[in-house]
C-alpha positions in Angstrom: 22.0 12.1 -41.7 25.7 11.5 -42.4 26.0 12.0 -45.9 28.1 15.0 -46.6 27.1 17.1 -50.3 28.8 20.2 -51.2 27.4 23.1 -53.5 30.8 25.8 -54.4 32.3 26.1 -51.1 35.8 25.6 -50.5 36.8 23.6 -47.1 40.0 24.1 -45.5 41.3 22.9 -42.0 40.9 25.9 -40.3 41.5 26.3 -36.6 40.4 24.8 -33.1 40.1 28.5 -31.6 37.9 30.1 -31.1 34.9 28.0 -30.7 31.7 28.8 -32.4 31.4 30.4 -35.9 33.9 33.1 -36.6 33.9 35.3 -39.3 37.8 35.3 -40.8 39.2 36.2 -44.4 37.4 35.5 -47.0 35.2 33.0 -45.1 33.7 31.5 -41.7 35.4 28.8 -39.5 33.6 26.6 -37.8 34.9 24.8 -34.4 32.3 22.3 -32.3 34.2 20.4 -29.0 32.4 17.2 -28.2 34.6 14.8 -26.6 32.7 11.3 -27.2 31.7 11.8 -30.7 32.4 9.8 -33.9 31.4 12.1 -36.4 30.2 15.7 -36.9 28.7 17.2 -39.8 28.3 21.0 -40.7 24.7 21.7 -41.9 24.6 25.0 -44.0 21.1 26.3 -45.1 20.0 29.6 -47.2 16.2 29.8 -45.4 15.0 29.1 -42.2 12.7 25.9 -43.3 14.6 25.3 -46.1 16.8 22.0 -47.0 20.4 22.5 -46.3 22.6 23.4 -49.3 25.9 22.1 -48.1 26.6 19.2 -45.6 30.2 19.1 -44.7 31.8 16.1 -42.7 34.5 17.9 -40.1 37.7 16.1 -40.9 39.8 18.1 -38.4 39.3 16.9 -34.7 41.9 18.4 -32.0 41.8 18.2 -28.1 38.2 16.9 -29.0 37.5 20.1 -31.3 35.9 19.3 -34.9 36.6 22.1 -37.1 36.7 23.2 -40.6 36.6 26.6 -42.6 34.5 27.4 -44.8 35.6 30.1 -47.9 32.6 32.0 -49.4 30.5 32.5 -46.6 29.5 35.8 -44.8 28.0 37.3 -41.7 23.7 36.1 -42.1 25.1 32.4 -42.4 22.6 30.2 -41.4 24.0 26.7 -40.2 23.4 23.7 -37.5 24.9 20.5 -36.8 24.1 16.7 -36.6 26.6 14.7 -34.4 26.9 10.9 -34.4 27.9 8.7 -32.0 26.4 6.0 -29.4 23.3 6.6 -28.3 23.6 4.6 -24.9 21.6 6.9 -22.4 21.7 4.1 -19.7 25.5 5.3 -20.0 24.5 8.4 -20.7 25.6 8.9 -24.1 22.6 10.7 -26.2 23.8 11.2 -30.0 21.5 10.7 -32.5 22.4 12.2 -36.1 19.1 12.6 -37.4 18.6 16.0 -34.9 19.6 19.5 -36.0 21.5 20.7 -33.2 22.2 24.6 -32.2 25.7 25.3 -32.0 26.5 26.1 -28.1 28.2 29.4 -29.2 25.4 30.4 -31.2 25.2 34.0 -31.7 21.8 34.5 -33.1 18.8 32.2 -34.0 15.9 32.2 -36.9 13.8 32.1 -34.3 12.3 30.1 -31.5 12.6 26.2 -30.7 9.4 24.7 -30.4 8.5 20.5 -30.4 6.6 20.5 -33.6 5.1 16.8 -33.4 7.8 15.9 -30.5 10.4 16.3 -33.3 12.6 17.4 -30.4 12.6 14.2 -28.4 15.3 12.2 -29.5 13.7 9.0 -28.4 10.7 7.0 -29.8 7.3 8.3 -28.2 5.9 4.3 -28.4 4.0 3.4 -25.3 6.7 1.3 -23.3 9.8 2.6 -25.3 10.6 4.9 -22.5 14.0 7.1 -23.6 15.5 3.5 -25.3 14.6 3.9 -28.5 16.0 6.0 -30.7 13.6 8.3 -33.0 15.2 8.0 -36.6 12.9 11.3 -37.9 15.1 14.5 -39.6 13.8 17.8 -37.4 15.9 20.1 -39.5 12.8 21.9 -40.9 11.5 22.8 -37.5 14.4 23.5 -35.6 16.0 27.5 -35.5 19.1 28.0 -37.7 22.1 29.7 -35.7 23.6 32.9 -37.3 27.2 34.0 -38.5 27.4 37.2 -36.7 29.8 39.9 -37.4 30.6 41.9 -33.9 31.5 45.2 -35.4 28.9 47.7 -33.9 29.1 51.4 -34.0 29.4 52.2 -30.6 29.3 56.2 -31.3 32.1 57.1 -28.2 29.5 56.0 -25.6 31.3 54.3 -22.7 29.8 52.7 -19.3 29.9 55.2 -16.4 32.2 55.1 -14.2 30.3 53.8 -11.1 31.2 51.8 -8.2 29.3 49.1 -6.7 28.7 51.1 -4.2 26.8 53.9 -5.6 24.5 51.8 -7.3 20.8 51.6 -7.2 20.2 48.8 -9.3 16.4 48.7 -10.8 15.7 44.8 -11.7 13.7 44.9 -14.8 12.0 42.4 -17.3 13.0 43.9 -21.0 9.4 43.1 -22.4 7.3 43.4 -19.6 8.7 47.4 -19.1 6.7 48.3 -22.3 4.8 45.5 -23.8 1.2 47.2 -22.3 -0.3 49.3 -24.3 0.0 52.2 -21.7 3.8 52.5 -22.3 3.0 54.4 -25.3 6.5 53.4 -26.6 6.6 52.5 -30.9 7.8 49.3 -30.7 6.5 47.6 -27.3 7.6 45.1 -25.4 11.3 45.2 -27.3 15.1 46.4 -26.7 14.1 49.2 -28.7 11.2 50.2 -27.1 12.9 50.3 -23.7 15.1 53.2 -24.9 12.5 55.3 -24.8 11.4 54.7 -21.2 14.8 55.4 -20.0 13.9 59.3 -19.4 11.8 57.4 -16.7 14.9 55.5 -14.6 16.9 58.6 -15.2 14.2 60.8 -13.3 13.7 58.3 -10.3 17.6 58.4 -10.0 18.3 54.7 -11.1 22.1 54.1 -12.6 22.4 50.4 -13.0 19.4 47.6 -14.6 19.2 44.1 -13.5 17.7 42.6 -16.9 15.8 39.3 -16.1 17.6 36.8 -18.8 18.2 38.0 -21.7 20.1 34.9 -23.1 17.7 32.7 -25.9 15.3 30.7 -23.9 13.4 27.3 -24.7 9.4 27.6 -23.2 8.7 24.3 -22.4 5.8 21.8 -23.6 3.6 21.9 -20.1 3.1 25.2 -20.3 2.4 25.4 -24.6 -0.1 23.2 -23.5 -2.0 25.4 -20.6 -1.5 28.6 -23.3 1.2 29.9 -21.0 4.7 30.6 -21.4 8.3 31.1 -19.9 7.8 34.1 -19.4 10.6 35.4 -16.9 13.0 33.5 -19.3 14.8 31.4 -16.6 15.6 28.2 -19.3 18.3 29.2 -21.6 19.1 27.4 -24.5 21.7 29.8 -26.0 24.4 31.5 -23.5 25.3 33.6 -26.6 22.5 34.5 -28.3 19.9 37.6 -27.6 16.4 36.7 -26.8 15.0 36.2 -30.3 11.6 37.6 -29.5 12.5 40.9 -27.8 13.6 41.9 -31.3 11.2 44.8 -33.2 12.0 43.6 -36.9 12.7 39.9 -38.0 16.5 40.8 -39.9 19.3 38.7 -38.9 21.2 39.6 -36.3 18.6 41.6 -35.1 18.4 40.7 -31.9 22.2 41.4 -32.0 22.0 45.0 -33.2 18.9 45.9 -30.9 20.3 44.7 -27.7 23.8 46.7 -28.4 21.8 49.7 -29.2 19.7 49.3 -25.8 22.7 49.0 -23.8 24.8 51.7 -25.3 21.5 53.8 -25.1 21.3 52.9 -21.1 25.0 54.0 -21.1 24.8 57.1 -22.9 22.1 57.9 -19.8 24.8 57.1 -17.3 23.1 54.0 -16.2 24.6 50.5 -16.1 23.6 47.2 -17.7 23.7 43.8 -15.1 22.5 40.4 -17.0 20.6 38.0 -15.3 22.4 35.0 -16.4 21.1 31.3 -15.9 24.5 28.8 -16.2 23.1 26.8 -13.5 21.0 24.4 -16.4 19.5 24.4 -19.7 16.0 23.7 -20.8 16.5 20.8 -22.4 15.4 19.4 -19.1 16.0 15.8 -17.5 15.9 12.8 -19.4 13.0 12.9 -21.5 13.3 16.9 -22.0 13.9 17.4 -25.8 17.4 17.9 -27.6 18.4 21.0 -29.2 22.1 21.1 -28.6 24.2 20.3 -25.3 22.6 17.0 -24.9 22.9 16.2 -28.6 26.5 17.5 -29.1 27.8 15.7 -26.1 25.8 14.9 -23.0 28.6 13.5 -21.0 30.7 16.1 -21.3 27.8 19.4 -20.3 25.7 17.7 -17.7 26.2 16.6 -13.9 25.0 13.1 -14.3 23.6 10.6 -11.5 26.5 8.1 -10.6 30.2 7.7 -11.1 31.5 7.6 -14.7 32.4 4.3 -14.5 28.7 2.9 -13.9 25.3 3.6 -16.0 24.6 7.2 -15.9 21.2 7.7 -17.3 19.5 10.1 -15.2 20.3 13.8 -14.2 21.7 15.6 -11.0 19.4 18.0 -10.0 20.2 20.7 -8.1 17.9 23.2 -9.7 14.5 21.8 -9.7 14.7 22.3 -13.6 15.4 19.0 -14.8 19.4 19.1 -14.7 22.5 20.9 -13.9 25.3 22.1 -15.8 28.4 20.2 -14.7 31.0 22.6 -13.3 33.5 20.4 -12.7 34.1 19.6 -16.3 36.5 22.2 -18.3 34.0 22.6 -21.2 31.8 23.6 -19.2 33.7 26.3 -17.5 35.3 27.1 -20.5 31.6 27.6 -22.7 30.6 30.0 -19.2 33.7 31.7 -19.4 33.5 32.8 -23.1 30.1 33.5 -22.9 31.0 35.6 -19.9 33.4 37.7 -21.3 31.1 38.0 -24.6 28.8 39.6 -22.8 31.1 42.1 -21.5 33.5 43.1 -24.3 31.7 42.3 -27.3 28.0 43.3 -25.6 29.7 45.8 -22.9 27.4 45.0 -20.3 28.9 45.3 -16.8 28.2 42.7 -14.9 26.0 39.7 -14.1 23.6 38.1 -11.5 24.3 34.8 -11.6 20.6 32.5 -11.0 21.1 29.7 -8.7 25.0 30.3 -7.7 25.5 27.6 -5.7 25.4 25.6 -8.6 28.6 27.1 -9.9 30.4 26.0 -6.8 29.1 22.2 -6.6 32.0 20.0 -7.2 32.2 16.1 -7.8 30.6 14.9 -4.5 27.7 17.7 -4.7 29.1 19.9 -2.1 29.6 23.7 -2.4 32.8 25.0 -2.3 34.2 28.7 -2.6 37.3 27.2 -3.7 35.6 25.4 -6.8 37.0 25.5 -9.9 34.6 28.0 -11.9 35.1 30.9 -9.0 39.1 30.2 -9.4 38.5 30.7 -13.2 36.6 33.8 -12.5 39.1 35.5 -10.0 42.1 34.9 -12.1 40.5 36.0 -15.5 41.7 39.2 -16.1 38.8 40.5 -18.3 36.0 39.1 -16.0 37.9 40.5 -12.5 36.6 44.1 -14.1 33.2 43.1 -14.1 30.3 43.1 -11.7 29.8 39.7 -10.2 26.4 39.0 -8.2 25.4 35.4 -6.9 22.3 34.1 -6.0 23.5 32.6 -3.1 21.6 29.2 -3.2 20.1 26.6 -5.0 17.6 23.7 -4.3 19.2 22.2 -1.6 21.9 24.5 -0.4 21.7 28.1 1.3 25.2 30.2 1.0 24.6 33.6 1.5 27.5 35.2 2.5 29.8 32.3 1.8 30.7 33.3 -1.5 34.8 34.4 -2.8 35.9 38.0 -2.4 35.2 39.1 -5.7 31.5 38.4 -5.6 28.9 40.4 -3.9 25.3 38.4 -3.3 21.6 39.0 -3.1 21.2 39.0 0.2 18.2 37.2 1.4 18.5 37.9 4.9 18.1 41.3 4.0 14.7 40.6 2.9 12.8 38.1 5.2 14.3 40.3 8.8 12.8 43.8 6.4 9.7 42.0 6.3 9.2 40.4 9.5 10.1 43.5 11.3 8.1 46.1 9.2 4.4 43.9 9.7 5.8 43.5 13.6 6.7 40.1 14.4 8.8 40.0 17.8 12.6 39.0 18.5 14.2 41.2 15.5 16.2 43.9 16.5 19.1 42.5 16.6 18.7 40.8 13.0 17.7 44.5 11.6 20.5 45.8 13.1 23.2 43.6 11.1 21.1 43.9 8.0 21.0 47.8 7.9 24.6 48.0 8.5 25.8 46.0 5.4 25.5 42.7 7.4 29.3 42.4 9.1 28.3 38.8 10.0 28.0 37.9 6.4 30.4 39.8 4.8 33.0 41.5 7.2 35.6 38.7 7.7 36.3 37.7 4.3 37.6 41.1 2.6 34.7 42.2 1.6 32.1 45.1 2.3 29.3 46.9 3.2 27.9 47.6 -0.9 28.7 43.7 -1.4 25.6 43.2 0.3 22.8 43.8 -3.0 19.7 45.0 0.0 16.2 43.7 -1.4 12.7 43.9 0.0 11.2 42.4 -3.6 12.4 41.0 -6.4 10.8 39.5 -9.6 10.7 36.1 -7.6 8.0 36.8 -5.0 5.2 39.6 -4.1 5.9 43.3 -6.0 6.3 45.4 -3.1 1.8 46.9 -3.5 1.2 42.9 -2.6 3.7 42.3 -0.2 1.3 44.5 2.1 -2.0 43.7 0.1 -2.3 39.8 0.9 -1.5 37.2 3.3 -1.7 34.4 1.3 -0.5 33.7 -2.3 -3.4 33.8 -5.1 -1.5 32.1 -8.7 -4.4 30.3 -9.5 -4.1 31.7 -13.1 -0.4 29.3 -13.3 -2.4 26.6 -13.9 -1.4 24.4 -10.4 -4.2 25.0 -8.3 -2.6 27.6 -6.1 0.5 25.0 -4.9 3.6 26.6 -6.6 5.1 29.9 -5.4 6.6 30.0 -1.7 4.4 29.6 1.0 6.0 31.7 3.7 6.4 35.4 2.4 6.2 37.3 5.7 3.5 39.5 4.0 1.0 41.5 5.9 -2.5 42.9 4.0 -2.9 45.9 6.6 -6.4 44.8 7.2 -7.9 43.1 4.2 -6.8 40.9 0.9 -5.7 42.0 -2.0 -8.0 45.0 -3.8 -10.2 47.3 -1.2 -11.7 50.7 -1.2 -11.3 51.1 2.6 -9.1 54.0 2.9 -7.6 53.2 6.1 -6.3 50.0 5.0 -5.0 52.0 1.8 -3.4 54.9 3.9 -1.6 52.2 6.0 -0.3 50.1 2.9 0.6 53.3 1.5 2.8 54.0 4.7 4.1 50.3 4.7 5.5 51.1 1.6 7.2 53.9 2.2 8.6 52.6 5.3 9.9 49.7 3.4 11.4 51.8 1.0 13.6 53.7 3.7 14.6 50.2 5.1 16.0 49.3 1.5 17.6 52.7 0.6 18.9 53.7 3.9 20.6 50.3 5.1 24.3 50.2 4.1 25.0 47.9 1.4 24.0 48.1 -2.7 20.0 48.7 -3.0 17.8 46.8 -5.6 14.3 47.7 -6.6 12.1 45.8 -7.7 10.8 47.7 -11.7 7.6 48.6 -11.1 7.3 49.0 -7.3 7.9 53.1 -7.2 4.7 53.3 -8.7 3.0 50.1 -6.7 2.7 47.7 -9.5 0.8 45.1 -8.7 0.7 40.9 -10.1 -2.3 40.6 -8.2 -1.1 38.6 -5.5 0.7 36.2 -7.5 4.1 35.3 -6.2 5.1 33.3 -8.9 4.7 35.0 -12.4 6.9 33.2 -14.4 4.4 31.9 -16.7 2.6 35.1 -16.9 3.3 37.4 -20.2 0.2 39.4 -20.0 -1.1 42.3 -18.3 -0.3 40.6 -14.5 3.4 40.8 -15.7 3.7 44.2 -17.5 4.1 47.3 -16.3 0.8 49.7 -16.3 1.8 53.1 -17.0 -1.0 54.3 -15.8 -0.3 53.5 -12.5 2.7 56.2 -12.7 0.4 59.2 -12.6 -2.2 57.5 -11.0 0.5 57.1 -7.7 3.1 59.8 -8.8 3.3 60.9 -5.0 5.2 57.5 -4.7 7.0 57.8 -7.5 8.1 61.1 -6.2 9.2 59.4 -2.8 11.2 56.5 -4.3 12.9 59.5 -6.7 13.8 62.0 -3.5 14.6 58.6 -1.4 17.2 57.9 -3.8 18.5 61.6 -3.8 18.3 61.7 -0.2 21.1 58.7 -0.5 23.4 60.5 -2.7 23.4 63.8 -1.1 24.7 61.8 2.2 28.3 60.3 2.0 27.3 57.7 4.4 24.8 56.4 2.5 27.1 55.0 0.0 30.1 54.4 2.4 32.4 51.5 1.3 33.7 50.5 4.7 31.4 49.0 7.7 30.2 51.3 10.3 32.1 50.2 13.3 30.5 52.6 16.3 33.5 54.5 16.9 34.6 58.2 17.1 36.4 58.0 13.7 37.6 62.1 13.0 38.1 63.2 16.8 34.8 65.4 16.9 33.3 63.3 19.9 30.7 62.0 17.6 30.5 58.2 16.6 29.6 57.0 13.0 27.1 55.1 14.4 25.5 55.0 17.8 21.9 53.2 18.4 19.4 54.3 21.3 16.1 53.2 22.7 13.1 55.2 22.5 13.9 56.6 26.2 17.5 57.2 24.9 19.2 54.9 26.9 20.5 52.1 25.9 18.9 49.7 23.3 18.3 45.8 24.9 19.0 43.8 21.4 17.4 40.6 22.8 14.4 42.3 23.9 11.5 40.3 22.3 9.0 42.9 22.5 10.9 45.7 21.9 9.8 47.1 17.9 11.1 50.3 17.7 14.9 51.0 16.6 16.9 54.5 16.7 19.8 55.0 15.4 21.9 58.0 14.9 25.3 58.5 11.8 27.3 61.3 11.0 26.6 62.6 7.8 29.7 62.2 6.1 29.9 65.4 4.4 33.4 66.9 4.2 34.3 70.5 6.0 35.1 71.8 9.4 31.3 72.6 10.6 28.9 71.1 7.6 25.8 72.1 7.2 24.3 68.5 8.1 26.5 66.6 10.3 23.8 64.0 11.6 21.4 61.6 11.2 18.9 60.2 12.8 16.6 57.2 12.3 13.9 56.3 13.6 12.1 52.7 12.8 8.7 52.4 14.5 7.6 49.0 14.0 5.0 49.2 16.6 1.4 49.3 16.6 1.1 52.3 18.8 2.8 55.5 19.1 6.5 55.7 20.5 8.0 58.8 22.3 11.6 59.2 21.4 14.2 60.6 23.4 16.6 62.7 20.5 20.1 63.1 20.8 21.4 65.8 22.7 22.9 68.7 20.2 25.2 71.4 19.9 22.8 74.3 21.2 23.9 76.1 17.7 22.2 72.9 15.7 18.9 71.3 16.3 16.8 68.5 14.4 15.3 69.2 12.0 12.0 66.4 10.2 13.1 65.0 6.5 10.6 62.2 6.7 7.8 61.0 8.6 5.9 58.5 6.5 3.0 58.8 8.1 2.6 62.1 6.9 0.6 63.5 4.3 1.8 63.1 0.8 2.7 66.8 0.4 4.8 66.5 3.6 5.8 63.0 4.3 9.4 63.9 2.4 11.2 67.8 3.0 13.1 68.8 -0.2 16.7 70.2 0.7 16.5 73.4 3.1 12.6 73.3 3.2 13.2 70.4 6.6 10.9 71.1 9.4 12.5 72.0 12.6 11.9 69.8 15.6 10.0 72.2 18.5 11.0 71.0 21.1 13.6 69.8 20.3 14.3 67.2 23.3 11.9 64.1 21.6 10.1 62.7 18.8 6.4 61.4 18.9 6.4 58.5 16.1 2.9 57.9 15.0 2.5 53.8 14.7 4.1 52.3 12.4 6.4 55.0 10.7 9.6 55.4 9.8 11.5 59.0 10.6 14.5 60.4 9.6 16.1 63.2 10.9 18.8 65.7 10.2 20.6 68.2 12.4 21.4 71.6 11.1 
């Protein structure tokens, strides 16, 4: 455990900075911080399973940094660590030198972490022993080897595209789920390679930026090993460096490294932008009997929010994430781990950006409360590599709600967006006035704090929750397959099954879930603000009503290609949806819409109406239809299109509407009604059917119009 042998290699003090294992002349140095440690060896192996060739004792220790270099060693390295010191837990000190740890800024793994014969527990399994005891057994065989990794990658001139936030259409998107069924047809499913070639796809429907669940090495827990399920969504990181070992189509090292770098220069070559989901917020090493695979070995104290003050016994974990524990983010090493992995990811990876799971997390300071003056956002504003890049929060976590509480430079799924979407689409009362905020880039959220309209990310579904064909398929949630008898998953999904649950051949029930659809999909791409679909939804994807897939790598969870013929008419109406945004300046404005005259031509930006065209009674709880008319945005004296109009019929029964007096050299003229047959629900450019008359609009029930004048 603590006995150092050396083969050839040469050990020199090397350097504190930077942290991890970095390639350097004629060698590798090696730099570890853990603060309450006595002692920390360097194990270096030639195999996977193999016994370690070299175990060196770090001498050096600086601002609690243990480092050394290494002279003879090249990228393909394979190496760990064992760290001694107290192993207390009632004071929350956890070392135990017989346990192969990862290196936090491990780049690449051998492979997955799994508890071969609990060899993972650092605590005796004896009935009664509790977490006490400390298990004396070597796990070096077993546990996954990090991996030097040289950074150079031949990025062949390909650059990001030069997109604002505000003419996104982000597409959120599991890497193995988009072509691990056989129907993708791709060479090397269910990988970063064999995503490449379904990019002609997202290019076709108009997509420019993906949302990739977590990416980041992930540690599938023991529960679910035992019901023969897995993490599937990834959502239990284990490496904040390191590519997701198992995406990778061929078992060289660094694979992972070299495959993700292709995908994402391959996504940028097609002019469409790469957001990580990233999980900071914990690890899955879990609470206090999870096992130990590296923060918890290399220095619990310093990575983890523990229960109590550090004066007094600290054995047990804050939990703010319902996953066992919570990354401490008011320790430095913990901001500065997030920080380098952050800025990794973007100049070494060139991603663009990052969701950040469970945000609130990031802002809990000593005394649990969130705070948009915490340390970590500071960090983040003043950083000037990361004050380039994309920042999306999810804006809560198990006990606290923030959207719209987040610092400037973050925008923030906005859940608000979803749950008024969905209550007013199935035609629950009291919601106009909510929809109105919500389609307007939600002013109330964002517009006093310096930020705008597209920092609003607009969802209806997301990989958490119903795919869009279920949200109005069932009522009720149905993830028996998880294993917990139906009581995981939310409960309250505003859904609505148009008639009957889940699969039906009625085809009025299917004609009516098809308009829902389609009406939702307006509601997401029309609203101001940055849209995000849900992969899979354009070509209703379903998870059979399950609402909480995580565990789920199998066909409930992967995309069935032949659903994209099968309902190509809706693929075609999420593709000219999306086309329909960017041929419309106002679509992607920057600014809020603030109802006024803005360029002297006696027309507002924005003006709303009631179905009799007079004025629109926001508290009226019955009321279920919404109209509301924008000028186009399109630059010239007399454009072609200089209005729109929207109509939002909620209601069971038909509506007249009262339309906008015009210009007698202009009328409206019908883009969409989704009520429509599929061959004439959506107008292509010029082909838009003029209104005759021209004076009103009959709105079949339920339906969404929009309508242009000319």
């Amino acid at each position: 455990m603590g006995t150092e042998h050396r083969s050839d290699k040469t050990v020199t003090k090397g350097a504190s900075f930077p942290l991890g294992a970095t390639l350097c002349e004629g060698g590798v140095n090696f730099a570890l911080y853990s603060k309450h440690a006595s002692e920390v060896f360097l194990h270096l192996f030639d195999t996977p399973d193999g016994e370690p060739t070299d175990i060196i004792r770090l001498e050096n220790r600086e601002k609690f940094i243990w480092f050394a270099r290494v002279a003879g060693l090249k990228a393909g390295q394979l190496y760990g660590y064992k760290v001694n010191g107290e192993y207390r837990p009632e004071w929350g000190l956890r070392f135990n030198g017989a346990k192969l740890l990862l290196d936090p800024y491990a780049k690449a793994l051998t492979g997955k972490f799994r508890n071969v014969d609990n060899l993972l527990l650092p605590y005796d399994l004896r009935p009664g022993a509790g977490d006490r005891v400390l298990d004396g057994r070597d796990n070096s065989a077993i546990v996954p080897k990090a991996i030097v990794v040289d950074d150079a990658f031949d990025w062949r001139g390909v650059r990001s595209p030069d997109l604002g936030l505000e003419q996104l259409v982000i597409y959120e998107v599991h890497v193995k789920g988009f072509t691990a069924h056989p129907s993708s047809g791709v060479s090397s499913p269910g990988t970063y390679l064999g995503f490449i070639e379904k990019i002609p796809h997202l290019t076709r429907l108009g997509v420019n930026a993906v949302e990739l669940l977590p990416v980041h090495e992930h540690y599938v827990d023991d529960f679910l090993i035992d019901r023969s399920l897995t993490n599937y969504w990834g959502y239990n990181s284990i490496g904040f460096f390191a590519p997701e070992f198992s995406y990778c189509s061929r078992r060289a090292p660094a694979g992972p490294v070299t495959e993700f770098k292709t995908l994402v220069r391959e996504l940028h070559r097609a002019g469409i932008k790469v957001i990580l989901d990233v999980v900071y917020n914990h690890t899955g090493e879990g609470n206090e009997m999870g096992p130990t695979m590296c923060f918890r070995g290399v220095d619990n104290l310093s990575y983890y929010s523990l229960i109590g003050p550090p004066e007094a016994p600290r054995s047990g974990y804050l939990n703010y994430t319902g996953c066992g524990n919570s990354l401490n983010f008011d320790s430095p090493p913990v901001i500065r781990l997030v920080m380098d992995s952050l800025r990794y990811w973007f100049e070494v990876m060139h991603v663009d950006g990052f969701r950040f799971d469970l945000a609130s997390v990031l802002g809990r300071t000593e005394d649990g409360s969130f705070r948009p003056t915490a340390a970590f956002f500071d960090t983040v504003s003043q950083d000037p590599v990361l004050n380039r890049a994309i920042m999306i929060a999810e804006p809560w976590d198990l006990g606290t709600y923030q959207v719209g509480n987040f610092p400037v430079d973050w925008s923030e799924w906005n859940g608000r967006f979803r749950d008024t979407m969905r209550r007013f689409e199935k035609s629950d009362s009291g919601q106009l006035s909510e929809v109105g905020w919500r389609i307007t880039g939600s002013a109330d959220l964002y517009g006093e704090d310096g930020r705008s309209a597209y920092n609003s990310v607009n969802f209806i579904t997301c990989h958490d929750g119903f795919t869009l064909h279920d949200l109005v398929s069932y009522n009720t949630k149905h993830n028996e397959r998880n294993g917990e008898n139906n009581r995981d998953g939310a409960d309250d999904n505003n859904s609505w099954n148009c008639g009957a649950e889940g699969a039906t051949e009625d085809p009025a029930v299917l004609a009516l879930r098809e308009r829902m659809m389609k009406n939702h999909t307006c509601g997401l791409l029309f609203a101001c603000g940055t849209p995000m679909i849900l992969g899979g939804d354009e070509f209703a994807r379903t998870q059979r009503g399950n609402n909480n897939a995580y565990c789920q790598d199998n066909e409930i969870n992967w995309f069935d290609w032949n659903l994209a013929s099968r309902n190509s008419a809706q693929v075609e109406f999420f593709r000219k949806a999306i086309a329909f945004t960017r041929r419309f300046p106002v679509l992607q404005r920057r600014k809020f819409l603030l109802g006024e005259d803005l360029d002297a031509d006696g027309v507002p930006d924005l003006a709303w109406f009631a179905p009799d065209g007079g004025e629109l009674h926001w508290q009226d709880e019955n009321a279920r239809t919404l109209c509301y008319q924008l000028e186009s945005g399109v630059d010239g004296p007399r454009p072609e299109v200089d209005r729109l109009f929207f109509i939002l019929n909620a209601y069971w029964e038909p509506q007249w509407v009262k339309l906008p007096v015009l210009n007698p050299r202009r009328c409206w003229c019908r883009v969409i009604d989704t009520s429509l047959a599929d061959s004439e629900d959506f107008a292509d450019p010029g082909e838009e059917v003029a209104i005759d008359p021209s004076d009103h609009y009959i709105v079949n029930p339920r339906t969404t119009v929009v309508l242009i004048s000319r």
